[in-house]
C-alpha positions as CSV (number, residue, x, y, z in Angstrom):
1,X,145.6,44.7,142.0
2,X,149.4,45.7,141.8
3,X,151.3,45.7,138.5
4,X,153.0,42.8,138.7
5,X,150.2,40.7,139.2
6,X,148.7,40.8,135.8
7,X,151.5,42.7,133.7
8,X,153.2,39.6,133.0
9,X,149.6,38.3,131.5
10,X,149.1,41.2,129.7
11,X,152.5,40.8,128.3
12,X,152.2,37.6,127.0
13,X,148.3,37.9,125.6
14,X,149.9,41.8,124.1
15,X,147.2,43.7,125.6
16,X,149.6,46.3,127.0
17,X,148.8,48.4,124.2
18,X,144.9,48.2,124.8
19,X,145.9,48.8,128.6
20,X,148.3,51.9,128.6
21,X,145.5,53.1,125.7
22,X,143.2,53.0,128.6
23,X,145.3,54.9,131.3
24,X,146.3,57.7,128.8
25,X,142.4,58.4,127.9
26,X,141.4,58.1,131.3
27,X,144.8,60.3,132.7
28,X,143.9,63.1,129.9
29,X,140.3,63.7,130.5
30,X,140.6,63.3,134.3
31,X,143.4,66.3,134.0
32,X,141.1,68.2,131.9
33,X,138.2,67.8,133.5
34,X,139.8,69.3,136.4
35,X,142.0,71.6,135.1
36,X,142.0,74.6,137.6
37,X,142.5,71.9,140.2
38,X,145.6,69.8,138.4
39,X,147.0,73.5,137.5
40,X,150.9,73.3,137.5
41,X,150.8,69.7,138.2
42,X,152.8,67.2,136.2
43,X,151.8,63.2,135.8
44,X,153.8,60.4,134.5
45,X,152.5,58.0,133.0
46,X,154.5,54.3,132.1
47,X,154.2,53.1,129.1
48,X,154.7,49.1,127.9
49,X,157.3,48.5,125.1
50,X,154.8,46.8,123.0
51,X,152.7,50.3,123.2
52,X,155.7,51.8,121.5
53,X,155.7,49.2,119.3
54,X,152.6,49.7,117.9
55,X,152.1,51.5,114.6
56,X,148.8,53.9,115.7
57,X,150.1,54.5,119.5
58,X,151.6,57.3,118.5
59,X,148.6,58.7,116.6
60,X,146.1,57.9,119.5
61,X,148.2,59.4,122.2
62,X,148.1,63.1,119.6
63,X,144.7,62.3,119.1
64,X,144.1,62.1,123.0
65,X,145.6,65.1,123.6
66,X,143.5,66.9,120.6
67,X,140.3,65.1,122.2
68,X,140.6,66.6,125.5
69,X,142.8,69.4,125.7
70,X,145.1,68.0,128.2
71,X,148.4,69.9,128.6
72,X,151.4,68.6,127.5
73,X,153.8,70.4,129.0
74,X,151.9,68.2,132.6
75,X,152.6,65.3,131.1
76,X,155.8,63.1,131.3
77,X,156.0,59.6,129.7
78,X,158.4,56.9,131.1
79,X,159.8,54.1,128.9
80,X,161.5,51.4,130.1
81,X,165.4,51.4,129.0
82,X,164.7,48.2,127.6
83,X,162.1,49.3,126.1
84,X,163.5,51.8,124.1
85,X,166.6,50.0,123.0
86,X,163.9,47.0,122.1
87,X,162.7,49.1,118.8
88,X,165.0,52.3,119.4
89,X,164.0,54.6,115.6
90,X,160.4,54.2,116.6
91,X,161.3,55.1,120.3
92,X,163.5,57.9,119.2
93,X,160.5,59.3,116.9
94,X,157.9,58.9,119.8
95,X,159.8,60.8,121.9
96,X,160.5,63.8,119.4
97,X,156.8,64.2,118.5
98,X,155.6,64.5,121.9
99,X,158.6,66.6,123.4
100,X,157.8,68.9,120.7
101,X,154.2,69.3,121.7
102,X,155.4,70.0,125.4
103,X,155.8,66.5,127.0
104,X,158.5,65.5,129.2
105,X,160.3,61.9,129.0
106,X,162.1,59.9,131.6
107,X,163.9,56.9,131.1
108,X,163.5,54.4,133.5
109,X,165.7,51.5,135.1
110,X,168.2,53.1,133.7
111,X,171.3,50.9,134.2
112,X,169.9,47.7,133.7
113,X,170.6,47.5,129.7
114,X,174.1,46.3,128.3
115,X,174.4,49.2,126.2
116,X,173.1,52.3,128.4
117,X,175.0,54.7,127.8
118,X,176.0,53.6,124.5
119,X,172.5,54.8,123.1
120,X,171.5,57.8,125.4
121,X,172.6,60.3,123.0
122,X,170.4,58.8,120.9
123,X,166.9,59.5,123.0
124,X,166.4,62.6,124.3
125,X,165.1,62.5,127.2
126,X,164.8,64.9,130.2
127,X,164.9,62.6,132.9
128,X,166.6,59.8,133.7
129,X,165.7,57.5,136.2
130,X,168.5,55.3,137.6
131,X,167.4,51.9,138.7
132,X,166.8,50.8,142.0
133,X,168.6,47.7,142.2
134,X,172.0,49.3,142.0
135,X,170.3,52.5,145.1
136,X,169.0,49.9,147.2
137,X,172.5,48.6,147.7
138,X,174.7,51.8,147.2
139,X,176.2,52.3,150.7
140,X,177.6,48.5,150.5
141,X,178.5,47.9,147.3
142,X,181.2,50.1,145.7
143,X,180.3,49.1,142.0
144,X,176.9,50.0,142.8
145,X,177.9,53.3,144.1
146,X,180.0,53.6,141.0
147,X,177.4,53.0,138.5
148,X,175.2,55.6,140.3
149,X,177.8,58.1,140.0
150,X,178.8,57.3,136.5
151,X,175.4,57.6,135.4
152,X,174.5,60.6,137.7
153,X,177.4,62.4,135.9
154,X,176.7,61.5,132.6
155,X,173.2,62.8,132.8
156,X,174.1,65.7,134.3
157,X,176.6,66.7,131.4
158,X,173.8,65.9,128.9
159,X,171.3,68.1,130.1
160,X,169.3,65.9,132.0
161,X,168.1,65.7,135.5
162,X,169.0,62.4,137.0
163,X,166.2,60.2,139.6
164,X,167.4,57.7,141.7
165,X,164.7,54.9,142.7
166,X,164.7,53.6,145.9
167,X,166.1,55.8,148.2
168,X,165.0,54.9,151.3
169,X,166.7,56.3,154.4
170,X,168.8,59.3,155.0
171,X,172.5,57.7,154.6
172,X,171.4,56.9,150.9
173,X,170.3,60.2,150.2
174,X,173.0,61.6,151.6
175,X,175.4,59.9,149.0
């Protein structure tokens, strides 16, 4: 069943938390189970806004990694820019206790908030991923290809490495 045919639902009953609870169990012990085969691998994993809403996600997803002895340094979270700006001190702690057990962050759709750049300082990240509404339409659209750049640029003078979505065909990776 793809995402958007029951995210929405799961949205609106708040049982993202119980569902991205159930993809970071089943992610960690299916890495550790096969750990010489997943060796220097790294996983992302999307997580809701409502998850990093939640006042004992934070505890469960330490407690998963205690549980199983998944590595952290193989795992990378994405959150949603909106997300993050949606309850940005509890996003900003999430993403400090993880990194500094070894996990990677990427922000995702980046570009899509009114204040992006505003609050990047703010996470720290070590991805970002630029949305694809603004790739998909970068070789015909000049404030597209702007925004792209503008971001691209800023990430790269903060330390980050920069991920465009949708880049489908030669020309656009080219730019």
């Amino acid at each position: 069943v793809p995402p958007l045919a029951f995210i929405p639902a799961a949205e609106r009953f708040n049982l993202m938390s119980s569902i991205d609870s159930w993809v970071v169990r089943k992610a960690f012990e299916t890495i550790s189970t096969n750990k010489d085969i997943v060796a220097g691998w790294q996983f992302s994993i999307n997580l809701s806004g409502q998850s990093l809403c939640e006042d004992n996600f934070l505890k469960f997803v330490v407690d998963a990694f205690d549980r199983t002895g998944a590595a952290p340094e193989q795992i990378c979270f994405e959150i949603t820019e909106t997300a993050a700006v949606a309850n940005l001190m509890r996003a900003s702690r999430f993403i400090s206790v993880l990194k500094g057990m070894g996990c990677r962050f990427s922000l995702d759709d980046f570009g899509t908030g009114l204040s992006s750049f505003g609050y990047l300082r703010t996470l720290e990240v070590n991805y970002l991923k630029i949305d694809g509404s603004f790739v998909r339409d970068i070789l015909g659209n000049p404030v597209n290809r702007a925004v792209v750049e503008a971001a691209n640029q800023i990430g790269h003078a903060m330390g980050m490495q920069t991920i465009a979505e949708f880049v489908e065909n030669e020309e656009i990776l080219k730019v």
